[in-house]
Legacy VTK file of the C-alpha trace (Angstrom):
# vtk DataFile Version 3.0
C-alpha trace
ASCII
DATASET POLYDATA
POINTS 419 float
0.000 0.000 0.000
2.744 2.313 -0.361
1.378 3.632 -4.123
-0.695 7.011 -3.303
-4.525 6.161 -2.619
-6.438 7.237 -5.768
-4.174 4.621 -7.273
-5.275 2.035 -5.328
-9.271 3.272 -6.422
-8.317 2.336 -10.103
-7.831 -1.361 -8.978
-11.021 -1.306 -7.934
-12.821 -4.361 -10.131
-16.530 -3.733 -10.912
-17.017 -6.279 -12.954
-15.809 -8.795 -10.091
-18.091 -7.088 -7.427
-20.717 -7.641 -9.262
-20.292 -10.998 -10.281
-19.388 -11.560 -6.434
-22.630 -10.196 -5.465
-25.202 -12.314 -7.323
-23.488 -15.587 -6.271
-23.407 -14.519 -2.587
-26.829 -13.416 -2.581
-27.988 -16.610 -4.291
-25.906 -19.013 -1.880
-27.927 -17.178 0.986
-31.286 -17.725 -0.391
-30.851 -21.470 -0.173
-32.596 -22.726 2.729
-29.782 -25.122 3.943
-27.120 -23.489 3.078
-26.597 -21.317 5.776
-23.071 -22.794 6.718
-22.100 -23.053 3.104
-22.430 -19.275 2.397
-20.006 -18.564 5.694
-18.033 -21.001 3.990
-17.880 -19.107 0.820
-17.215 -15.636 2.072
-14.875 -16.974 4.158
-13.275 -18.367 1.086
-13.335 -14.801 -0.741
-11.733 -13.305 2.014
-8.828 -15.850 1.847
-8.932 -15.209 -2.014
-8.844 -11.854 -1.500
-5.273 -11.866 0.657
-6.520 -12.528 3.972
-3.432 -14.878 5.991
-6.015 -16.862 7.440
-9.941 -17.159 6.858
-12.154 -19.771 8.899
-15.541 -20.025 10.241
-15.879 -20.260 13.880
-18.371 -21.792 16.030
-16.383 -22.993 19.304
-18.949 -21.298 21.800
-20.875 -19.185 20.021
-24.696 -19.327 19.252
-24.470 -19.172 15.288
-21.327 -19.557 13.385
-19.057 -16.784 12.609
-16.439 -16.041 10.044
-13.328 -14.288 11.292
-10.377 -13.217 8.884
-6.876 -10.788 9.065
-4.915 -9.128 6.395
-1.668 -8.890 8.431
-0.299 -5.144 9.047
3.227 -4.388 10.373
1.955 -4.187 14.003
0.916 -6.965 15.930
-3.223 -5.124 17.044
-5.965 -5.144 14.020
-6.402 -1.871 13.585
-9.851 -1.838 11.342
-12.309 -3.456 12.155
-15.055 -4.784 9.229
-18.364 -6.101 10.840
-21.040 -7.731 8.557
-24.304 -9.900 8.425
-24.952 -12.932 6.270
-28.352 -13.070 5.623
-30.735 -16.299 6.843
-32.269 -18.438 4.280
-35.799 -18.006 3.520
-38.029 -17.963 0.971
-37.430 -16.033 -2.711
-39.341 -15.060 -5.137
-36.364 -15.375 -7.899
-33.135 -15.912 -7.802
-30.615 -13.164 -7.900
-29.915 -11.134 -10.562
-27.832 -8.238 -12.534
-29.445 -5.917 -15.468
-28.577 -2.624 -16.863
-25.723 -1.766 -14.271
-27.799 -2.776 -11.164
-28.206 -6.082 -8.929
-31.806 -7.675 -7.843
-32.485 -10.008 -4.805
-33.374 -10.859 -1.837
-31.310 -9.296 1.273
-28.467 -7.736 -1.512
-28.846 -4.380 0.057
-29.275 -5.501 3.785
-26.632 -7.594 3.927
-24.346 -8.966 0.916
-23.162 -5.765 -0.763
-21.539 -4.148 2.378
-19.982 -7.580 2.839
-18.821 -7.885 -0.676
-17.656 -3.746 -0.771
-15.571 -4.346 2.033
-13.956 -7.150 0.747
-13.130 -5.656 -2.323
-11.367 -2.693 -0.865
-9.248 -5.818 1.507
-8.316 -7.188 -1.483
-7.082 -3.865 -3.256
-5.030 -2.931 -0.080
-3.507 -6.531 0.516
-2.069 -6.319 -3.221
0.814 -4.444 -2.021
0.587 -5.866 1.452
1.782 -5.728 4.447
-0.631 -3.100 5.204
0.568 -0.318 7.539
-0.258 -0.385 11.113
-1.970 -3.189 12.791
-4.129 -3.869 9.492
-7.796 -5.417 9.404
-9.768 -7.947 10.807
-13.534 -8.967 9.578
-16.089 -10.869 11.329
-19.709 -11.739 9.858
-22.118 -13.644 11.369
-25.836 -14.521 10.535
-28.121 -11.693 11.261
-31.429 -12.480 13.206
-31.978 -12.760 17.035
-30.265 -9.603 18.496
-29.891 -10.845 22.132
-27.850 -14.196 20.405
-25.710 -11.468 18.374
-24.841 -9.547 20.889
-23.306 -12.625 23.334
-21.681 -13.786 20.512
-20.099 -10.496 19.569
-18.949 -10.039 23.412
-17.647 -13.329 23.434
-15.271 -12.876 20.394
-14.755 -8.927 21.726
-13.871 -10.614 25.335
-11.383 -13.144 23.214
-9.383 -10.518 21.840
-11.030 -10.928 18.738
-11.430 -7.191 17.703
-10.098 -4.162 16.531
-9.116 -0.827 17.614
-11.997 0.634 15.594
-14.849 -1.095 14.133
-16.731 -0.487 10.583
-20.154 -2.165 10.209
-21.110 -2.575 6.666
-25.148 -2.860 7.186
-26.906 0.895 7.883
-27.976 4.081 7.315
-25.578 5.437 4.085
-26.701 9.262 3.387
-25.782 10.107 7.543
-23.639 9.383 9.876
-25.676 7.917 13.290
-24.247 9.656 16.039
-27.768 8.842 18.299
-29.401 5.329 18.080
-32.596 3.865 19.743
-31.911 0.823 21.293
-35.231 -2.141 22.262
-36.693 -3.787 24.885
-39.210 -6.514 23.819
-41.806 -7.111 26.619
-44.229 -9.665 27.724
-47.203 -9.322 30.040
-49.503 -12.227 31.405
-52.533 -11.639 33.631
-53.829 -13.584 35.664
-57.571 -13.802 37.266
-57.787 -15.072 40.852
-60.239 -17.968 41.837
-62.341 -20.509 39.752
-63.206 -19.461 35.781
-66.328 -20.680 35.351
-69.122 -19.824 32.777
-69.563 -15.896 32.284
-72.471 -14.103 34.445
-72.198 -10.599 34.835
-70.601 -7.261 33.585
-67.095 -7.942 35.636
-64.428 -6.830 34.087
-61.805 -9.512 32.757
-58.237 -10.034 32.065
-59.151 -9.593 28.694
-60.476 -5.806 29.691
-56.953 -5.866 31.614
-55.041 -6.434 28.559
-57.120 -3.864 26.734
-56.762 -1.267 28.358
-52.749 -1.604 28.614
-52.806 -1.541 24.605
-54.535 1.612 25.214
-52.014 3.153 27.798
-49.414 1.887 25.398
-50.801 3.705 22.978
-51.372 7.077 24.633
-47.720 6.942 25.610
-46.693 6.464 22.166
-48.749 9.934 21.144
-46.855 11.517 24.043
-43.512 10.033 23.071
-43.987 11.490 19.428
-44.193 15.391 21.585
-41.469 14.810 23.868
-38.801 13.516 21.191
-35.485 15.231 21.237
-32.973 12.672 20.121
-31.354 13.078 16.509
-32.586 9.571 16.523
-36.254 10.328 16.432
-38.872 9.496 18.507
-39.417 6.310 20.853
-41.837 3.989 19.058
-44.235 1.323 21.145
-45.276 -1.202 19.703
-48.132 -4.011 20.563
-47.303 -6.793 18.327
-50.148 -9.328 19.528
-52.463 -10.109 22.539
-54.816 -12.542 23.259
-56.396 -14.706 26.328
-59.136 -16.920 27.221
-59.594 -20.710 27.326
-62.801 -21.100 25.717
-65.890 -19.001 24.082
-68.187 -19.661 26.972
-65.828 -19.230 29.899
-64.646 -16.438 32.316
-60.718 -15.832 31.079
-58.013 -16.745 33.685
-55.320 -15.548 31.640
-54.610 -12.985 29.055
-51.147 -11.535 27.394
-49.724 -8.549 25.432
-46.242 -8.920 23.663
-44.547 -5.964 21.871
-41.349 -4.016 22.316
-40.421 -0.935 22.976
-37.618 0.938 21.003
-36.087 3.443 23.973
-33.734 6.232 23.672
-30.535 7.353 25.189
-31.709 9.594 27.944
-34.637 7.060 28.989
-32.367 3.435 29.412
-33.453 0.183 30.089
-34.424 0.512 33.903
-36.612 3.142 33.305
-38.164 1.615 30.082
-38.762 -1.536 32.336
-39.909 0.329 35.390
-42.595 2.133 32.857
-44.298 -0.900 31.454
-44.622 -2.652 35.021
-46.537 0.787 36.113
-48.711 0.420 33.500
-49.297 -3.252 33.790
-49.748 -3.329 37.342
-52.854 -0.438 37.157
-54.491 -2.322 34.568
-54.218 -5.132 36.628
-55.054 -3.483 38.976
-58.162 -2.203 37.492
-59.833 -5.514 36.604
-59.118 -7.351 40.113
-55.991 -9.138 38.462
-52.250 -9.716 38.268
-49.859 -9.258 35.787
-45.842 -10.393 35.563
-44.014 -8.787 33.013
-40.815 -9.910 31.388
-38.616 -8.187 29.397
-35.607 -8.972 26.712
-33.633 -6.182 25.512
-32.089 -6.365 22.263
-29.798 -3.453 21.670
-28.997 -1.051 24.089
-29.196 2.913 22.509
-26.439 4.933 22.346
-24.547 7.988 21.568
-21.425 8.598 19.409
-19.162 11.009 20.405
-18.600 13.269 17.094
-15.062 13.933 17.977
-14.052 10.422 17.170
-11.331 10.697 14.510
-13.226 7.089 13.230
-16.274 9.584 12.124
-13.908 12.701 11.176
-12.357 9.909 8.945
-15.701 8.511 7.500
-17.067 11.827 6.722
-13.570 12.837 4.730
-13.761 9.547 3.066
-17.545 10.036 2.085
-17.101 13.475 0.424
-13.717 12.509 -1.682
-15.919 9.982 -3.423
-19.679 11.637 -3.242
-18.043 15.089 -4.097
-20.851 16.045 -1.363
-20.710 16.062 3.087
-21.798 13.106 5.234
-24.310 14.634 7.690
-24.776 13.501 11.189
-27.847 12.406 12.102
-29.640 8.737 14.246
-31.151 5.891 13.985
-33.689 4.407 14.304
-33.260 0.505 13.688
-31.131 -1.199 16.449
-27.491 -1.365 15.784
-24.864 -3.675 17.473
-22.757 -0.334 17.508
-23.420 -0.093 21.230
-21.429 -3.988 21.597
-18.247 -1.922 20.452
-18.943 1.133 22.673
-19.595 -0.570 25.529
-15.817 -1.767 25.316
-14.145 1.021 24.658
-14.134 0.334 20.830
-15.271 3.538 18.422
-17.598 2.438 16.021
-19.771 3.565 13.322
-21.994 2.116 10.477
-21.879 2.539 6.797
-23.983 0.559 4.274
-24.914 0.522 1.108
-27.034 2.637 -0.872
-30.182 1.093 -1.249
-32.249 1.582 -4.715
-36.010 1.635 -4.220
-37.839 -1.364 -6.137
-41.163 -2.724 -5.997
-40.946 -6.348 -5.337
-42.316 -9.373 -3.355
-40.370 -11.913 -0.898
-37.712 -9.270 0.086
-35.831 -8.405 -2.754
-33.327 -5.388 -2.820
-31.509 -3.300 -4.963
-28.269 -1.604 -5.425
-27.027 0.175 -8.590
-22.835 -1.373 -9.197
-21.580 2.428 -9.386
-22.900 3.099 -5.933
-21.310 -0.227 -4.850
-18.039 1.031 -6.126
-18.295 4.253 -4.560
-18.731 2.313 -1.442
-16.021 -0.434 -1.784
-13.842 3.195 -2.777
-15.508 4.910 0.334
-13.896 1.505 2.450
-10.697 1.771 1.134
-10.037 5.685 1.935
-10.952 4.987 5.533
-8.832 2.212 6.007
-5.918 3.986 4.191
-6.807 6.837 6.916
-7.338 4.529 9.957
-4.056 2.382 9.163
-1.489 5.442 8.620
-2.875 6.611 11.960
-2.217 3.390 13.668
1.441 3.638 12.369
4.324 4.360 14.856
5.083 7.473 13.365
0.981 8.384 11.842
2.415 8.635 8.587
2.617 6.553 5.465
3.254 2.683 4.897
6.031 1.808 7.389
8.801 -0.276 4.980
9.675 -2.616 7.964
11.394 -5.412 7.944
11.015 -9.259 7.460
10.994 -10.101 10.970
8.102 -6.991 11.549
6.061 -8.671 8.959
6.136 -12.247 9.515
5.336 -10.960 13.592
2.290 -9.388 12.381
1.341 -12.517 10.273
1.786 -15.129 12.947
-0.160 -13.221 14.972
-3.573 -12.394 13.022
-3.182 -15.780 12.225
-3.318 -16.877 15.844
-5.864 -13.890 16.574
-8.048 -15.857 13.711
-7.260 -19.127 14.711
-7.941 -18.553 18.681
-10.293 -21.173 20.260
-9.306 -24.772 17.641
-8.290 -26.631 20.520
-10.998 -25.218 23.039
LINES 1 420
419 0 1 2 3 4 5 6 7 8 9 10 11 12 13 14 15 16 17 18 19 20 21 22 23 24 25 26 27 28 29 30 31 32 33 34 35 36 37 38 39 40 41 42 43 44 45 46 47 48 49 50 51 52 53 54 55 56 57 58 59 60 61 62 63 64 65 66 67 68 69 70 71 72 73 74 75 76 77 78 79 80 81 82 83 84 85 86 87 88 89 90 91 92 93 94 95 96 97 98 99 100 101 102 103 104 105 106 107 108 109 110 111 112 113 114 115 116 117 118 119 120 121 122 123 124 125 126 127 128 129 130 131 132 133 134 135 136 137 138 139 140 141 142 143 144 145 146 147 148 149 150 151 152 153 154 155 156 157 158 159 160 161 162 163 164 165 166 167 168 169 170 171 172 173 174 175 176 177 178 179 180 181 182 183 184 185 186 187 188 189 190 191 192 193 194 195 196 197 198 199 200 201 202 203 204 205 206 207 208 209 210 211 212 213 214 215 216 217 218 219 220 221 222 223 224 225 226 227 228 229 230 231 232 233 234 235 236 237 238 239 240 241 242 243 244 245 246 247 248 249 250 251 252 253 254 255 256 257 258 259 260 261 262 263 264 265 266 267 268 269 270 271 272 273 274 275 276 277 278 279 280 281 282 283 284 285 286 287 288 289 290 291 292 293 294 295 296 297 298 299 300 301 302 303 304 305 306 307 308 309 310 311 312 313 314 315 316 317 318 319 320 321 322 323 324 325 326 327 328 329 330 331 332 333 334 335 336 337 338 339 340 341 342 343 344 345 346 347 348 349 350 351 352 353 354 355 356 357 358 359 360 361 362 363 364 365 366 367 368 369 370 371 372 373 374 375 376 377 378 379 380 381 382 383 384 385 386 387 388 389 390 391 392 393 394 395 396 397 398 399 400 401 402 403 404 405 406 407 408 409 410 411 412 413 414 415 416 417 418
């Protein structure tokens, strides 16, 4: 990487990407080939320069794949973090016409995948990168409370760097707020015998009514009170129900939904809210409720003075020609993972082209994936030369610097074969 950086953006392939894209995409879509498409990315990764590529799943809910391209130092400094998507259901397979790419998830989760790994494979060309180079980890994406043990699991392993990219999110702003959520269930219960209905008593069923309506005043008064660059908190009721039989008094009845909370509210006082409000419609009907709760991703703030965002934003306007604003968001981001251990993070995904389309399927136009695999490369240039001794260009170092560096993102990789 010692050539100046807009020569490395001319090595950028297109025609590759692309071609990369619709097979990924297409290996996801299968329903049993979960494994196989962690296999294959893997695979690219290793194809792409990494020193050692595998997929993980020593103690870890869902498999993961973990990869370094070796720098002079010892540390990753970069961090890519990506999603494969689950298997499911398509309408058609994958697909690429007039200078854009069709199908299911490509947006969501393949083309950040396949961007970053393009702008890996540009930088290992004249490798060793500077600094402590990068490290990429993907796992499935789908229960957030599984992601986020596995992700401290691997983060508690040393498995991380000193900055993390995720390639799945907003890509017009820079979140600097996100709302994090709590999914909630409450069951009430009626005391005594159930027998057949006589009389105008309210029931749990009036119990669990009348929380969906408290739920939803809050929600109007949530929608007043919003200051976060995030937006405001959103409630939810995703289903209720109750009752044994037609004829019978209910003894129990049950409200599920979540709750998407913001940075000055947390999780206590989220929790502490919907037990009030249980507890008086309970209350109200002669009944009582237990509420449990699940959070899925804790909210956060960014601090805008990380150079990890100064870098993103100078990145984003060499290629757009136009400024990265900061802004929130609204979907749940593992972001707060990194935070939480002292790792800057931010998210950057691809560009998303709106299509009209059953069973999922996305869009993304092979210029703006280019722009983003070029957008991944001039942050990594940035983030390594930082991460240098000296915060300057490529270090030249010698043979015994470089084979350090690749013995050890090879053991960094490799951690956990024997456990």
């Amino acid at each position: 990487m010692r050539e100046d950086v807009n020569a490395l953006v001319h090595r950028i392939d297109s025609g590759r990407m692309r071609e990369l894209l619709v097979d990924f995409v297409n290996l996801q879509s299968v329903n049993d080939r979960a494994l196989a498409a962690s296999e294959w990315y893997a695979g690219l990764l290793r194809a792409s320069g990494a020193v050692e590529a595998r997929v993980r799943h020593e103690g870890l809910i869902a498999p993961a794949v973990v990869a370094g391209f070796p720098g002079t130092m010892r540390a990753p400094a970069l961090q890519f973090v990506g999603y494969l998507a689950l298997p499911g259901p398509v309408r058609r397979r994958a697909f690429s016409v007039n200078g854009h790419v069709y199908g299911r998830a490509v947006g969501t989760c393949a083309a950040g995948l396949i961007a970053a790994a393009e702008a890996a494979r540009v930088l290992a060309t004249d490798s060793p990168l500077p600094g402590g180079g990068l490290l990429f980890l993907a796992r499935p994406i789908g229960d957030p409370s599984a992601g986020t043990e596995d992700f401290a699991r691997l983060i508690g392993q040393g498995i991380v760097g000193k900055a993390a990219v995720i390639t799945s999110g907003p890509s017009r702003l820079v979140p600097l707020e996100g709302l994090g959520s709590c999914m909630f269930q409450v069951v009430f219960t009626a005391p005594g015998e159930h027998g057949t209905m006589s009389g105008p008593e309210a029931t749990v069923i009036d119990a669990a009514h009348m929380l969906c309506s408290a739920l939803r005043r809050r929600q109007r008064a949530l929608h007043r009170e919003c200051t976060s660059l995030a937006g405001p908190e959103a409630v939810v009721v995703g289903r209720m129900g109750g009752g044994e039989h037609f004829e019978l008094t209910p003894g129990t009845s049950w409200v599920q939904g979540v709750w998407r909370f913001g940075p000055s509210r947390g999780e206590r006082s989220t929790r502490a809210e919907i037990e009030g409000l249980a507890r008086r419609a309970a209350a109200a009907c002669g009944a009582t409720a237990v509420t449990t709760f699940r959070v899925g991703r804790q909210p956060f703030v960014l601090d805008r003075a990380f150079p990890l965002v100064r870098e993103l934003q100078a990145s984003y306007r060499a290629v757009w020609g136009s400024d990265l604003p900061e802004g929130g968001c609204r979907v749940p981001s593992d972001m707060p993972i990194f935070l939480s251990h002292g790792v800057p993070a931010v998210c950057h995904g691809p560009r998303q082209v709106s299509v009209r389309a059953e069973g999922g399927e996305e869009c993304v136009a092979i210029d703006d994936l280019v722009r983003l695999a070029e957008v991944y490369l001039r942050l990594s240039v940035s983030i390594l030369r930082e991460s240098t001794p000296d915060g300057g260009s490529a270090l030249s170092g010698g043979d015994a610097v470089i084979n350090t560096a690749r013995e050890s993102q090879a053991a960094l990789v490799g951690q956990g074969r024997s456990q």
